[in-house]
Residue frames as qw, qx, qy, qz and C-alpha x, y, z in Angstrom:
[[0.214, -0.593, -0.501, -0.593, 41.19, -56.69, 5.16],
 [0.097, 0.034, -0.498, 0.861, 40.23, -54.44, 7.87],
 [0.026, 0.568, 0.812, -0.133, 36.99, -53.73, 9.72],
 [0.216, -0.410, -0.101, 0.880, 37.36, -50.08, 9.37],
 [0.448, 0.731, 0.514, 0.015, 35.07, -47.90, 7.29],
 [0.398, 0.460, 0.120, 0.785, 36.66, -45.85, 4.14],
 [0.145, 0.670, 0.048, 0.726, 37.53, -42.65, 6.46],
 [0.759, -0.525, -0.384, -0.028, 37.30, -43.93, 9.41],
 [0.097, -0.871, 0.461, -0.141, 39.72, -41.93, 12.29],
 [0.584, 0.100, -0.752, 0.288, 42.44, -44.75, 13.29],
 [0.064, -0.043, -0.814, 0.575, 41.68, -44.16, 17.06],
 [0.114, -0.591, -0.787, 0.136, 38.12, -44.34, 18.78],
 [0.311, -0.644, -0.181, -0.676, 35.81, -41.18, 19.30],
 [0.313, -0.310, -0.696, 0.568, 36.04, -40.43, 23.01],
 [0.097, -0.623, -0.322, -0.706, 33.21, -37.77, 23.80],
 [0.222, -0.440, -0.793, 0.358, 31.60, -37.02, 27.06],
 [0.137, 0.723, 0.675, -0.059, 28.67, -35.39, 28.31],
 [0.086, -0.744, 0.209, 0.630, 30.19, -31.45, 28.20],
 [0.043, -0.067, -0.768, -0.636, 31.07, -32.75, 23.59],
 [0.018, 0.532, 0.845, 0.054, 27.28, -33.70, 23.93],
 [0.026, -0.845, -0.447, 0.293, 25.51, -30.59, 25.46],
 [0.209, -0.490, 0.355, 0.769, 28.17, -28.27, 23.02],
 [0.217, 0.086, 0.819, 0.525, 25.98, -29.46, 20.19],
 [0.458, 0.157, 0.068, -0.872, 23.12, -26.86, 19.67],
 [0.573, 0.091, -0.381, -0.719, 21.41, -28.83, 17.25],
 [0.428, 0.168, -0.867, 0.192, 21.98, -31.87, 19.30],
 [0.012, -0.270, -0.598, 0.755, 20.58, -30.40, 22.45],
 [0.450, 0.233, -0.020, -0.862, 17.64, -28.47, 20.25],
 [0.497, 0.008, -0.811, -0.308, 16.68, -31.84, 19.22],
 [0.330, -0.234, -0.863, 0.304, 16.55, -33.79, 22.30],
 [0.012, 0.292, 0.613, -0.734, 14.78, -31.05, 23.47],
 [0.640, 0.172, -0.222, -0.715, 11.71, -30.70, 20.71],
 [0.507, -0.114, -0.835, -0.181, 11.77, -34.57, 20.81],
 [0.173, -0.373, -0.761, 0.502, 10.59, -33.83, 24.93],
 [0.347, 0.286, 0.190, -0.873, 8.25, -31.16, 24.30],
 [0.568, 0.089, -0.383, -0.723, 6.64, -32.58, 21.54],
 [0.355, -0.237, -0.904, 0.020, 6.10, -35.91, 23.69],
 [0.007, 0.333, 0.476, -0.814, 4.38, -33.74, 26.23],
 [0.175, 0.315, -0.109, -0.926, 2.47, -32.02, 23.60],
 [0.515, -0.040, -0.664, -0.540, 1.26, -34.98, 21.69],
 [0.211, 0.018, -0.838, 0.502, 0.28, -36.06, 25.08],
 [0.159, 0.277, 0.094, -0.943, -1.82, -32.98, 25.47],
 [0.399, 0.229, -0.556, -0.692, -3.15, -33.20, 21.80],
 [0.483, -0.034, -0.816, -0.315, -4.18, -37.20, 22.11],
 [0.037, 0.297, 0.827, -0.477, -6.03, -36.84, 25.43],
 [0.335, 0.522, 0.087, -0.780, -8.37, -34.94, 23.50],
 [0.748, 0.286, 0.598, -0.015, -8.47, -37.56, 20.60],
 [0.510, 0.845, -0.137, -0.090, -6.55, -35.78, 17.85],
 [0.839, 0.037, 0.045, 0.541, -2.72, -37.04, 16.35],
 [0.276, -0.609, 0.021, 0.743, -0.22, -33.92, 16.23],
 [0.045, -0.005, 0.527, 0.849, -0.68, -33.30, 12.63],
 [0.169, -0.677, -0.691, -0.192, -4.80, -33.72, 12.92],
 [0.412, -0.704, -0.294, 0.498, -4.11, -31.12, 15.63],
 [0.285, -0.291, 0.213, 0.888, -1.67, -28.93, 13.59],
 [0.032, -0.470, -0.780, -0.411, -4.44, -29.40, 10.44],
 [0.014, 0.689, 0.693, 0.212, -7.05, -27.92, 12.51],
 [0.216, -0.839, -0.251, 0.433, -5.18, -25.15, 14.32],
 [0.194, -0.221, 0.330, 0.897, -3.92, -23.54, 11.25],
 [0.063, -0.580, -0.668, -0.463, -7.60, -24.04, 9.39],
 [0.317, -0.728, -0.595, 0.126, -8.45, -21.70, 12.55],
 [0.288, -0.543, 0.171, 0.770, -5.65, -19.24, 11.75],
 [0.258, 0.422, -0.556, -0.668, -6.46, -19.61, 8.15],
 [0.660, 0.165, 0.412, -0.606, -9.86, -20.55, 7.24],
 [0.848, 0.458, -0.007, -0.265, -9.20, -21.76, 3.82],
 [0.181, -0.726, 0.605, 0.273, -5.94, -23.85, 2.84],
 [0.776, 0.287, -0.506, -0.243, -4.80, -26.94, 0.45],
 [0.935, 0.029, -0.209, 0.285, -3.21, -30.16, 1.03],
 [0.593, 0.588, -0.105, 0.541, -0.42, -28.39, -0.32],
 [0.112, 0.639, -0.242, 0.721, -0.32, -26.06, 2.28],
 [0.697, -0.546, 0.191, -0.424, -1.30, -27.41, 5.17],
 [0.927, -0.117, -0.169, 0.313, 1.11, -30.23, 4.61],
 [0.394, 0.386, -0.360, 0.752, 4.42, -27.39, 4.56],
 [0.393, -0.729, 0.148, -0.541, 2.45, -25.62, 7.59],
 [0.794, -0.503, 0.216, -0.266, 2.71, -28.64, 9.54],
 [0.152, 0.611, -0.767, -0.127, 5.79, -30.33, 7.94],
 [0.763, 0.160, 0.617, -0.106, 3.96, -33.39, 6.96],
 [0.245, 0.089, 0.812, 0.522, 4.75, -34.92, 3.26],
 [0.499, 0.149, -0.098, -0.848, 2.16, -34.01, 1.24],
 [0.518, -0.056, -0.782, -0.341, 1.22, -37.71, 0.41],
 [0.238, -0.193, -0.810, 0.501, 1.16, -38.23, 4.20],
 [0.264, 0.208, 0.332, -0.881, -1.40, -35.11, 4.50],
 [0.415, 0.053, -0.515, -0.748, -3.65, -36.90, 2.31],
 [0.442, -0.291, -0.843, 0.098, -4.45, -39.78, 4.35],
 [0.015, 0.319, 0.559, -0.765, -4.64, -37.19, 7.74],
 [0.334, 0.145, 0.022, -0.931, -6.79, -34.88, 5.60],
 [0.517, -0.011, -0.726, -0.453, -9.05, -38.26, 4.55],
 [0.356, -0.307, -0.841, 0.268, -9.37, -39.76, 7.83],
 [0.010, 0.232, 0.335, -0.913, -10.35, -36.07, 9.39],
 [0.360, -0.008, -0.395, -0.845, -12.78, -35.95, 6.59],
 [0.622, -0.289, -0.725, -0.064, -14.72, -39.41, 7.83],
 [0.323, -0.163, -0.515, 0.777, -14.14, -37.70, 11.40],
 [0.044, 0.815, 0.364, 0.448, -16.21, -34.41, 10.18],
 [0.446, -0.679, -0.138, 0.567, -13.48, -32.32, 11.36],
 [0.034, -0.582, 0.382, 0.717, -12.95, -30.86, 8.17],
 [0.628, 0.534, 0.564, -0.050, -14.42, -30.78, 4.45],
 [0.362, 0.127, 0.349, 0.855, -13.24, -29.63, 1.03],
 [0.144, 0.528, 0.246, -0.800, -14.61, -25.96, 0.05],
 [0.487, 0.439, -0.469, -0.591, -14.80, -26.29, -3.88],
 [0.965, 0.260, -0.026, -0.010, -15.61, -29.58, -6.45],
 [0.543, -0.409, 0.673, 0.292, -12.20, -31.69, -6.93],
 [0.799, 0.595, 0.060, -0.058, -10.91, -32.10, -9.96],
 [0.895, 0.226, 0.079, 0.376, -7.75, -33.10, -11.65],
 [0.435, 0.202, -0.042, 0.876, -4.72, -30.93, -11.21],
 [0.288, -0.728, -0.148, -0.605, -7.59, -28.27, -9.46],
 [0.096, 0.016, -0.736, 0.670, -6.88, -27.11, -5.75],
 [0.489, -0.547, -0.421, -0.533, -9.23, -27.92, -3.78],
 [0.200, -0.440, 0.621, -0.617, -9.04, -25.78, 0.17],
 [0.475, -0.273, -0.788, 0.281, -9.40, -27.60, 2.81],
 [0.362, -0.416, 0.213, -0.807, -11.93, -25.60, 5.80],
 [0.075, 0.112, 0.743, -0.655, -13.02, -26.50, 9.37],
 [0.327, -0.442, -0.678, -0.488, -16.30, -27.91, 9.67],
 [0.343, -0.717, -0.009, -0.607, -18.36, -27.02, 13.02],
 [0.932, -0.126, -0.306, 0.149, -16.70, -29.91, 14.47],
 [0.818, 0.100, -0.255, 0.506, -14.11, -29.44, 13.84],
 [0.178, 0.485, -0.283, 0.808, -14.21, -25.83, 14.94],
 [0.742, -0.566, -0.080, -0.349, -15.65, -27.35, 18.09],
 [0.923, 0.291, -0.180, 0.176, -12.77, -29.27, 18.39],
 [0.650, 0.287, -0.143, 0.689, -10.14, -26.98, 18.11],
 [0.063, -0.483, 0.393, -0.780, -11.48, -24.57, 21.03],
 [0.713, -0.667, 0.063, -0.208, -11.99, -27.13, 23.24],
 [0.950, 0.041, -0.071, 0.301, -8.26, -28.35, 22.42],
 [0.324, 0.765, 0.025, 0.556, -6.68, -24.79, 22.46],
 [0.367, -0.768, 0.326, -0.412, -6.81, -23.48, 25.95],
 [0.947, -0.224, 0.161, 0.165, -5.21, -27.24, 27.05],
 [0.872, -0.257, -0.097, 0.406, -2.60, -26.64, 25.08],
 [0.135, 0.797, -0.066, 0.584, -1.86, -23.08, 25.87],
 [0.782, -0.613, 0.081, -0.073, -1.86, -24.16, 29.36],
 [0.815, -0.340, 0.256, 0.394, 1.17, -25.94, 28.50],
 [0.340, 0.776, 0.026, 0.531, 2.71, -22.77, 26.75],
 [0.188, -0.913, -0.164, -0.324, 3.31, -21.56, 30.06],
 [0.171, 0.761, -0.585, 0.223, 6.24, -20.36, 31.47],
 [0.624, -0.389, 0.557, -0.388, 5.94, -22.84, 34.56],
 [0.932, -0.058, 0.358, 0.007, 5.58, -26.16, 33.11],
 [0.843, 0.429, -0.250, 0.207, 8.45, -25.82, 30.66],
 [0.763, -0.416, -0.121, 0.479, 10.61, -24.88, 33.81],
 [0.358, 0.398, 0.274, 0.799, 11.30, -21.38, 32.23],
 [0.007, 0.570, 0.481, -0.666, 10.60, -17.89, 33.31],
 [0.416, 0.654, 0.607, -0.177, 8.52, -15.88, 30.97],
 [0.097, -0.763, 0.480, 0.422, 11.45, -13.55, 30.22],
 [0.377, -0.263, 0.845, 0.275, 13.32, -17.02, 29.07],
 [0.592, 0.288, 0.749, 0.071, 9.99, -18.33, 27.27],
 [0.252, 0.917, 0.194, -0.239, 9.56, -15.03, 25.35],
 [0.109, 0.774, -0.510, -0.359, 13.33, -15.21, 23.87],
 [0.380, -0.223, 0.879, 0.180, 13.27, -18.86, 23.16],
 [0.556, 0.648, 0.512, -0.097, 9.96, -18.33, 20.99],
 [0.485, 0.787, -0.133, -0.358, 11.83, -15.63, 19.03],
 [0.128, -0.539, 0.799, 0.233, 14.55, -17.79, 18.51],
 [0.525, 0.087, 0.846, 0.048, 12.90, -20.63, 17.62],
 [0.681, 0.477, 0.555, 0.030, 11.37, -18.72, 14.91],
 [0.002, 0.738, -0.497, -0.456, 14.20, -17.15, 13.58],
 [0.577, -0.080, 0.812, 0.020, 14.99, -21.01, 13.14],
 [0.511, 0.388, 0.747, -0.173, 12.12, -21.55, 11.27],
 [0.410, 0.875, 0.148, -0.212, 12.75, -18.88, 8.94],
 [0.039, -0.734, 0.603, 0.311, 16.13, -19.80, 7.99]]
């Protein structure tokens, strides 16, 4: 009996750091996993989680939305957006527009709080949009934004 897992190569994986940094999606990770610490930095000096954030700056792009949608905007589960969109509600950062009912949408909209909220959280973290702190020149940040939402659309 061997320790070896069904497919396993017979010799080790040698890599080094030049295999590593060849790995777009590898490297586009590691590097959204450091912006978005930075960002939720940003976001939670200001008392808000990144999805409470995401929640209130899309309600400000788009006054009226569901669950439903606000959970794909921010790529949150929808079960998970139920709790954010409960706790925000006890918060009064945000209130349903219509009666609830079974199998009925019911939008989700920005209360005065909350649109207090989200412009005094906005210009913080546009600040850190800017070419300078990501170490980028404005050229650079302006082709990595379309790229990134090519991404997003594929």
């Amino acid at each position: 009996m061997t320790d070896e897992l069904p497919g396993a190569a017979a010799t080790p994986l040698t890599l080094d750091q030049a295999d590593l940094d060849s790995a777009i999606t590898w490297t586009l990770s590691r590097a959204a996993r450091h912006i978005e610490h930075r960002l939720t930095a940003v976001i939670a000096s200001h008392g808000l989680s990144a999805v409470q954030y995401g929640v209130l700056s899309q309600l400000a792009a788009s006054p009226s939305m569901t669950r439903a949608q606000l959970a794909r905007a921010t790529l949150t589960s929808p079960q998970s957006m139920a709790g954010v969109i409960d706790g925000m509600v006890e918060k009064n950062l945000v209130s349903f527009a219509g009666a609830s009912g079974k199998g009925r949408p019911n939008p989700v909209t920005l209360t005065r709080h909350g649109q207090a909220t989200i412009a005094r959280v906005w210009p913080a973290v546009l600040e850190h949009n800017q070419a300078h702190p990501l170490g980028l020149t404005a050229d650079e940040v302006a082709a990595l934004d379309a790229i990134l939402h090519k991404l997003l659309a594929s």
